[in-house]
N, C-alpha and C positions, 0 to 999 in steps of 0.2 A: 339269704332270705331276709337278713335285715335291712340290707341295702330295698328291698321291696317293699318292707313294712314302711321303712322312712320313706319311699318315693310316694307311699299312698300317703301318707300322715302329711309330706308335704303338698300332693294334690290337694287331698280333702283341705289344710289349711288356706292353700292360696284359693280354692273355691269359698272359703270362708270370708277370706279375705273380699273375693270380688262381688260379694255377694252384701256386704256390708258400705263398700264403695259405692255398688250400686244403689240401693238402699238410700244413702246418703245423696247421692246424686239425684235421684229421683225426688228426694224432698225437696231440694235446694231448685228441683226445672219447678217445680210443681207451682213453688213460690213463685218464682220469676214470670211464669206461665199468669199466673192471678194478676201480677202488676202488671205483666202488660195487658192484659185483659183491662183492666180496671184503665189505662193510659188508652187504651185504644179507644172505649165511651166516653173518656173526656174529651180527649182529641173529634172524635165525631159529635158530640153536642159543641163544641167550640165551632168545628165548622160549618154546623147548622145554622147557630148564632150568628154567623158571619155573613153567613148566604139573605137569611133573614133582614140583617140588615144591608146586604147590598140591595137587594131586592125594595128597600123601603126609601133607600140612595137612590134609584135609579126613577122609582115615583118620585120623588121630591123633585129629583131634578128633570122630568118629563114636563110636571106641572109649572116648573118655575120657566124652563121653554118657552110652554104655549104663552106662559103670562108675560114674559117680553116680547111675545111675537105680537102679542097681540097689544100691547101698548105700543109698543113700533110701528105696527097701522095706524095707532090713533092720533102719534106724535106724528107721521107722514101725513095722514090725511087734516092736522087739522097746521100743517104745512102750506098744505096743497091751497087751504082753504084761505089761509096769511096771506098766501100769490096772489088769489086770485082776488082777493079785496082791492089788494093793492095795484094790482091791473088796474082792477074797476072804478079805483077809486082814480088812478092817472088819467083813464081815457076821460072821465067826466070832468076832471079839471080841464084838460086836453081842449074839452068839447066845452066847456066854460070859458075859458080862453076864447077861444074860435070863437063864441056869440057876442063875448065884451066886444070884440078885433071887429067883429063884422057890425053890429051895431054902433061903434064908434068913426067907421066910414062913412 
């Protein structure tokens, strides 16, 4: 019979026991539970921040685009415009020439 009293005395203590463990465990997720909670909404306001500014990266540099695209037209056409002076300006020597040459026959 005593051998019964101590098997219960040692249930009841090792349910003591895991109940104290547990107890304890549970505190300890409970914390850990909070930190990462608390790391999970920094990590997501960081990566908003990010987005954010890619998002304001990607304007900057849409606009800075068009703005060379479109000085590149200006530097090309005022290119275009250098040629054709310079055509213009050849054929009418060309054709200056030609009147001195014909006039001094």
């Amino acid at each position: 019979m005593i051998l019964v009293y101590l098997s219960l005395a040692l249930i009841v203590a090792a349910l003591i026991g895991f109940s104290v463990s547990f107890l304890r465990t549970a505190k300890r997720m409970s914390g850990t539970l909070e930190r990462i909670s608390v790391t999970g909404e920094k990590i997501r306001r960081q990566s908003e921040r990010i987005n954010d500014e890619k998002n304001l990266l990607t304007q900057n540099f849409s606009s800075l685009q068009m703005d060379f695209f479109h000085k590149k037209e200006k530097v090309q056409n005022a290119a275009k415009s250098a040629q054709q002076v310079v055509h213009t300006v050849q054929g009418n020597i060309h054709k200056s020439i030609t009147v001195i040459r014909a006039e001094k026959s």
